[in-house]
C-alpha positions in Angstrom: 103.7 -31.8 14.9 101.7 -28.8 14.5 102.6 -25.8 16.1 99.7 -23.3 14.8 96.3 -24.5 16.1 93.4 -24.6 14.7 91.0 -21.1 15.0 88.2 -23.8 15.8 90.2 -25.5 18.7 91.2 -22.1 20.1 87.2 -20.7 20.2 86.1 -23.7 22.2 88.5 -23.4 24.3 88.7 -19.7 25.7 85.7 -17.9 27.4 82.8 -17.5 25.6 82.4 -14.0 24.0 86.1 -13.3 24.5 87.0 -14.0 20.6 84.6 -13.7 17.8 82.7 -16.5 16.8 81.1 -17.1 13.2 78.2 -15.2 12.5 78.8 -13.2 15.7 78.7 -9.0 14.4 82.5 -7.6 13.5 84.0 -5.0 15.6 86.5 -2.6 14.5 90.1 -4.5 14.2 92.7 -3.1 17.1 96.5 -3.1 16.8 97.6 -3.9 20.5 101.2 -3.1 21.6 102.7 -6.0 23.7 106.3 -5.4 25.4 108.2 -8.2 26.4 112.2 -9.1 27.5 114.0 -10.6 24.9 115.9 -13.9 25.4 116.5 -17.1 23.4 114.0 -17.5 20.5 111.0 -16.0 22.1 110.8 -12.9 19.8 111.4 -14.8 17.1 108.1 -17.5 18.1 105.7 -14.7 19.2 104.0 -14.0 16.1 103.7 -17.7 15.5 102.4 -18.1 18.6 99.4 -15.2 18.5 98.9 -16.2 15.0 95.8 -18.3 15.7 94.3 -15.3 18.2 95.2 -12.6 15.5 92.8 -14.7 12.1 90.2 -15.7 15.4 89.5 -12.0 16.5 91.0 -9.9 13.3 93.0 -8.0 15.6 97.1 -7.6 15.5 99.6 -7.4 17.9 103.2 -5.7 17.4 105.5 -6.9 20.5 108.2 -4.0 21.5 111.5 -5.9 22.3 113.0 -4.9 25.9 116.2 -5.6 27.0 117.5 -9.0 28.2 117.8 -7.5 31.7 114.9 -7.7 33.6 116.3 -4.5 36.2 116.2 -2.3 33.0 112.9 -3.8 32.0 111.8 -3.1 35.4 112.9 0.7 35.1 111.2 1.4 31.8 108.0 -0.2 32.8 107.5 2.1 35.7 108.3 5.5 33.3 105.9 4.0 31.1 102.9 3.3 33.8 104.0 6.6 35.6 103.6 8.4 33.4 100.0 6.8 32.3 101.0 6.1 28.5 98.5 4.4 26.3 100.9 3.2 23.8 101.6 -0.3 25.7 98.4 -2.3 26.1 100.0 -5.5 27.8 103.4 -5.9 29.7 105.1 -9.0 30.2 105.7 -8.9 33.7 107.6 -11.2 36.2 106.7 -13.3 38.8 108.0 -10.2 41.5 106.7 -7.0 40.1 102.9 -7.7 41.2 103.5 -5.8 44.3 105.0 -3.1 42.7 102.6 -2.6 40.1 99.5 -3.8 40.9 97.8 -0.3 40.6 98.4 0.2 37.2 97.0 -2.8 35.4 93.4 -4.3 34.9 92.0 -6.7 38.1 91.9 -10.4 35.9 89.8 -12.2 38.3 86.3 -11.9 36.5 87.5 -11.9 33.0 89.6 -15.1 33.5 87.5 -16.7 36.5 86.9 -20.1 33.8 90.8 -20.0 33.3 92.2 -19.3 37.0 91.3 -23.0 38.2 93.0 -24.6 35.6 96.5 -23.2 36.8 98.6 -23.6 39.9 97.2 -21.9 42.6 100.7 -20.8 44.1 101.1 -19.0 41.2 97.3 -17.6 40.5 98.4 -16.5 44.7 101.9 -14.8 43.4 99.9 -12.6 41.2 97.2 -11.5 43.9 97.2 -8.5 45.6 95.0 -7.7 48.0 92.2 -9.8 45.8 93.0 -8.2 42.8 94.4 -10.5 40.0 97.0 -8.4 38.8 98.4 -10.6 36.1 97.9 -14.0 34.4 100.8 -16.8 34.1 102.0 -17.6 31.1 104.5 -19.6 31.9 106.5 -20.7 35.0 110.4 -21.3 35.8 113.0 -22.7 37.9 116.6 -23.4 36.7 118.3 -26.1 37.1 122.2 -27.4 36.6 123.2 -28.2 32.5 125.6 -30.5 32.8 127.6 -32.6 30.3 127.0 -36.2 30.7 129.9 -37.1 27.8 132.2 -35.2 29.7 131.1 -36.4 33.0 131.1 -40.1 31.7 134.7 -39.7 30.3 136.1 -38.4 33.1 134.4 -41.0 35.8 132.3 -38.2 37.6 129.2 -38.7 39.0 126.2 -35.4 38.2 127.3 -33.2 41.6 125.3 -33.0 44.4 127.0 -30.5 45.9 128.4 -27.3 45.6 131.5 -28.6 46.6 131.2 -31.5 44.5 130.7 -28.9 41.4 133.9 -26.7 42.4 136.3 -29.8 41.8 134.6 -31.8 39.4 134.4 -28.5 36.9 138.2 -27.8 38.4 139.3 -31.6 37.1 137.3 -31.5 33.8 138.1 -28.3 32.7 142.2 -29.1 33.3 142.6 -32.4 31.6 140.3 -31.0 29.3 142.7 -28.2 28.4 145.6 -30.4 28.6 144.4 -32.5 25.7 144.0 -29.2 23.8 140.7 -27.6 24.4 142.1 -24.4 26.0 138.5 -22.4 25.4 137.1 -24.7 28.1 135.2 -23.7 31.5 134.0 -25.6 34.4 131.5 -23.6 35.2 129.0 -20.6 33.9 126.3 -18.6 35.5 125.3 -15.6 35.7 127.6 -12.8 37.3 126.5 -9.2 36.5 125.1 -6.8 39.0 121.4 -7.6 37.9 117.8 -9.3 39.1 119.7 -12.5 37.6 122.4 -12.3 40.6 119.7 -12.0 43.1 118.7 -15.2 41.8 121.8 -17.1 41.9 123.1 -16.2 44.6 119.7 -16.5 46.7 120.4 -20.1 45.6 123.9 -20.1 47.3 122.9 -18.8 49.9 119.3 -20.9 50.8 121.6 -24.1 49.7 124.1 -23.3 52.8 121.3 -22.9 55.4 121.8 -19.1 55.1 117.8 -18.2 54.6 115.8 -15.7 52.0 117.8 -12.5 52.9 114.3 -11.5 54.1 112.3 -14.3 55.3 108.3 -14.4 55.4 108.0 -13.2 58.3 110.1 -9.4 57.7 113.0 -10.8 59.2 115.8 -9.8 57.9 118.3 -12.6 57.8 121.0 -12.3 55.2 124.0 -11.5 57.4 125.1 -14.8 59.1 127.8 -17.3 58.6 126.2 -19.6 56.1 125.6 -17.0 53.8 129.3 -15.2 53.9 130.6 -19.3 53.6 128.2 -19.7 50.4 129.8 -16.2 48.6 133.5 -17.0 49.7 133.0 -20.4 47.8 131.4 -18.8 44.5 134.6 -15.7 44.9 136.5 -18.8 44.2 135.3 -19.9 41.2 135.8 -16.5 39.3 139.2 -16.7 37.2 139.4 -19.9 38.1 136.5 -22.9 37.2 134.6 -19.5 35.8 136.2 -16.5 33.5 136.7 -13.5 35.1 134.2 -12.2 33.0 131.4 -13.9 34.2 131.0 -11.0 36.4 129.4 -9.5 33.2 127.7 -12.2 32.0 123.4 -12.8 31.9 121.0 -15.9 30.6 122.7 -15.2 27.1 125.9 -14.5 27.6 126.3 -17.7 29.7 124.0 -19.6 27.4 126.6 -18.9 24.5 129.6 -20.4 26.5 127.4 -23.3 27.1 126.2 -24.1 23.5 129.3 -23.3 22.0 130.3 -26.3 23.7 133.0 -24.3 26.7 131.8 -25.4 29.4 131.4 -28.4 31.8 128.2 -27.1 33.9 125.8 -24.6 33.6 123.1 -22.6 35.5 120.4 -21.7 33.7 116.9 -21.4 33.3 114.7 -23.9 30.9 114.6 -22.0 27.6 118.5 -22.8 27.4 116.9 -26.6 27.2 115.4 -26.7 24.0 117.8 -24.2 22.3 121.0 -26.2 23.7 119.2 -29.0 21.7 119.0 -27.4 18.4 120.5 -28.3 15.2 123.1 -25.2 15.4 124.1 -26.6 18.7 127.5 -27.8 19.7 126.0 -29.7 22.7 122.9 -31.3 21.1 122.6 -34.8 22.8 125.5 -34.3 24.7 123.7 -32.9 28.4 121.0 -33.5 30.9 119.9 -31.4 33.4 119.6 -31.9 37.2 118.6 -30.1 40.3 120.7 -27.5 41.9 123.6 -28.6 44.6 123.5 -28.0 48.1 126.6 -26.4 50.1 127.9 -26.4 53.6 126.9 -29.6 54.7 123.3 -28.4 54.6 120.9 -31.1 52.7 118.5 -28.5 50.9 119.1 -27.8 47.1 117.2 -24.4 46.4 116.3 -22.9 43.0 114.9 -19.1 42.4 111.0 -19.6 41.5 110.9 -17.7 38.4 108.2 -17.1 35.9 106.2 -14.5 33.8 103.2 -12.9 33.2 100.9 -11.0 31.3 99.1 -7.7 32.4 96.8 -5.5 31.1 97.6 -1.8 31.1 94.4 -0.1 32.7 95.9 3.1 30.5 94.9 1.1 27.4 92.2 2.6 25.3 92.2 -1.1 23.7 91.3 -3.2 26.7 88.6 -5.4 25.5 91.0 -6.6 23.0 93.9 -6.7 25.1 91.9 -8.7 27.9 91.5 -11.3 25.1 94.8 -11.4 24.3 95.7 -12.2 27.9 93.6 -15.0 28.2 94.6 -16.5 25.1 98.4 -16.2 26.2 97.9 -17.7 29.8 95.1 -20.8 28.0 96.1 -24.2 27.6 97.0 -23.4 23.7 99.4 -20.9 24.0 100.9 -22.5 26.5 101.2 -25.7 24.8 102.9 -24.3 21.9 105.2 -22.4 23.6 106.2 -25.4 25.7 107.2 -27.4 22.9 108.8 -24.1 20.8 110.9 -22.7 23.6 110.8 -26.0 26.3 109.1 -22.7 28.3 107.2 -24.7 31.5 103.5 -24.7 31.8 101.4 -23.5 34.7 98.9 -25.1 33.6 98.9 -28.6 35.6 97.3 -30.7 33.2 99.7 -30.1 30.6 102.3 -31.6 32.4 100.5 -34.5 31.6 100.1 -33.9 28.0 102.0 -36.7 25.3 102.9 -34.2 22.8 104.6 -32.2 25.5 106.3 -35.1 26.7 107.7 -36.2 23.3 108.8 -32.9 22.1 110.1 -31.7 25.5 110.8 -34.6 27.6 112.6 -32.8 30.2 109.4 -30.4 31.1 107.7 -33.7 32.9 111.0 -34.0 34.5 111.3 -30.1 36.2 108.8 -31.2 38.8 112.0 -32.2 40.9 113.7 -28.9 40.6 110.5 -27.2 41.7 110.0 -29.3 44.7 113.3 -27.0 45.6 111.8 -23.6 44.2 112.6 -20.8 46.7 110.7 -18.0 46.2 112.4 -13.9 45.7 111.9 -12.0 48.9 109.1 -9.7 47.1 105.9 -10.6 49.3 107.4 -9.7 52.8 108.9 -6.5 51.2 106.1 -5.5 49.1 107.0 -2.5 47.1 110.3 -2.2 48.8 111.8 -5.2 46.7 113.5 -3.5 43.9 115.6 -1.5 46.1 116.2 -4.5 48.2 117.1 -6.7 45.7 119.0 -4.2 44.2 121.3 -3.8 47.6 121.8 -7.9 47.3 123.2 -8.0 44.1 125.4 -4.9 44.8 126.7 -6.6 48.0 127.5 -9.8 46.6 128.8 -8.3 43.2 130.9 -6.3 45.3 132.4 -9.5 47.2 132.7 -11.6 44.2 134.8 -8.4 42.5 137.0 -8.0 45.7 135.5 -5.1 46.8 135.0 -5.9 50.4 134.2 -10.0 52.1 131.8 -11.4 51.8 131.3 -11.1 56.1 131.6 -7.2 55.6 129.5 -6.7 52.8 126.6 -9.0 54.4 127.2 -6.5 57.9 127.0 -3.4 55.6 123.6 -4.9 53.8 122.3 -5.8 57.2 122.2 -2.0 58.2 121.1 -0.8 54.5 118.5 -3.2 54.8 117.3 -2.1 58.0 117.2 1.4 56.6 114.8 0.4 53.9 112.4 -1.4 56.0 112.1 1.2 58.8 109.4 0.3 60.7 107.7 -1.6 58.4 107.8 -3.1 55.4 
């Protein structure tokens, strides 16, 4: 299959006027200055994947690697737009910054008003503020639980519905496992460090057991009850035991490389780990499936962290024209298409869910539609600008009771009141 389209395909399809067309006068060529988190093979893919936008328009891009972390990408795009640079001309952002940085990037809605209808309109909603489209999606996410079937099958367990289902099946695995010799084998890995990625598993504990969105829709703060300190006494569990101790420390990759290595039973993850855990240099290639996310506490509902990422358009870009392009290339049906099948990243784009070549290089993609029906979103439109620091206090609190530094009831009590301090008397 072809992963670089055609520069004819890619003209029809965007805007008219946004690239050049034949005959059409040649402006000067721009060098544009994308920054973007680095995880899996997406580095790697990107200039493959603007390949087709950089011979249609004659412009180049040159993408600045970020860390892993999305907190530390966080902190450097805020020096950066505070401080009004014009070296970056698009930010990959994620799905909960738009609040926080709305003011510093480019209103989309006219430029991309042919594109908008053809994406999910949660998601076109996520990136609204106050009618101003402040990014485009590029692509969407949810994670879901890697498990391995062979394993599973050998051992007579059923995929786990629960999270106490997980806890001994992982426990039984991972022993007789290591009893027939494979003593670098884990039940269970996820993602442990004090980081945005711990806000996101453990808001999936936590909705799982009934215990709500920390702050719910409405302001509310509701993160210190009983469901919620039941959820984090079950995961304190798992460290040093089904997980190593050093999961406290691990992100997306660190886990990932447990996983594909072939070390571990389960695995939370997000769908990028999909296609990689399938390639040729994998250990598990064949060997898992994914399914939704347990539940916990006797409480039926499975949750998973809505996810996703963007593109923006710094508004202190003396390229925006070009840049502007760019965006809409990178949030149209071609871009996402290839990235789909490259990096098994998930459309939001609907019609491409329907799409064959999609479906035969990435079969699962069709498939994620039950994990999103369980998509929870991050507490970011209740506390508008505020989130950062209250995610921030989340992961603290519950990296804190996972380490030993406090329980999990004390910890929740003393979020409560930090909490409280942060919202004043308003969010």
């Amino acid at each position: 299959m072809k992963k670089i389209f055609k520069v004819a395909a890619l003209r029809s399809t965007v805007a008219a006027g946004v690239l050049m067309t034949a005959g059409a006068s040649v402006a000067p060529a721009d060098e544009l200055f994308y920054v973007s988190g680095a995880i899996g093979n997406a580095i790697a893919n990107f200039k493959t994947l603007v390949q087709p936008w950089e011979q249609a328009t004659g412009h180049t891009v040159t993408i600045v690697p970020m860390p892993a972390s999305t907190s530390d990408q966080f902190a450097q795009y805020r020096l950066w737009l505070a401080a009004g640079t014009a070296d970056i001309d698009l930010y990959q952002t994620d799905v909960i910054w738009a609040p926080q940085l709305a003011d510093h990037f480019v209103d989309m809605a006219e430029p991309a008003k042919d594109l908008v209808p053809q994406h999910f309109p949660s998601i076109i909603e996520s990136q609204t503020v106050d009618g101003k489209l402040v990014a485009l999606p590029i692509f969407t996410d949810a994670p879901a639980l890697y498990y391995r079937k062979d394993l599973l099958e050998k051992h007579g367990k059923p995929v786990p519905t629960t999270w106490e289902d997980l806890t001994e099946t992982a426990r039984t695995i991972q022993e007789a496992e290591r009893a027939a010799g494979k003593a670098d084998l884990w039940g269970f890995v996820w993602q442990g460090n004090a980081y945005e990625g711990l806000t996101c598993n453990a808001l999936e504990w936590v909705k799982s057991f009934g215990g709500g969105q920390i702050v719910e829709p409405d302001g509310s703060i509701s993160i210190n009850n009983a469901q919620a300190a039941a959820a984090l006494d079950l995961v304190k569990g798992w460290v040093g035991s089904i997980s190593p101790a050093g999961v406290l420390a691990y992100q997306e990759e660190e886990a990932r490389g447990v996983w594909q290595t072939g070390n571990a039973v389960f695995m939370r993850n997000w769908p990028y780990a999909y296609g990689l855990g399938n390639g040729a240099d994998s250990a598990v290639q064949g060997l898992f499936d994914v399914a939704p996310l347990p539940s916990g506490g006797g409480h039926e509902g499975s949750a998973a962290t809505l996810g996703g990422w963007n593109i923006a358009v710094s508004k202190y870009s003396t390229k925006q024209d070009a840049a502007i392009s760019l965006a809409l290339y990178l949030a149209g049906p071609e871009a996402q298409k290839q990235r789909a099948i490259s990096e098994s990243n998930l459309p939001t784009i609907v019609a491409l869910y329907d799409d064959a070549e999609i479906a035969a290089a990435q079969p699962i993609i069709p498939l994620w539609k039950d994990v999103f029906t369980q998509a929870v979103p991050r507490p970011s439109a209740p506390t508008k600008g505020k989130y950062n620091e209250v995610s921030a206090r989340f992961w603290s609190a519950v990296h804190n009771t996972l380490s030993g530094n406090g329980t999990a009831a004390e910890n929740l009590e003393l979020l409560e009141l930090e909490l409280s301090d942060i919202k004043g008397s308003s969010w």
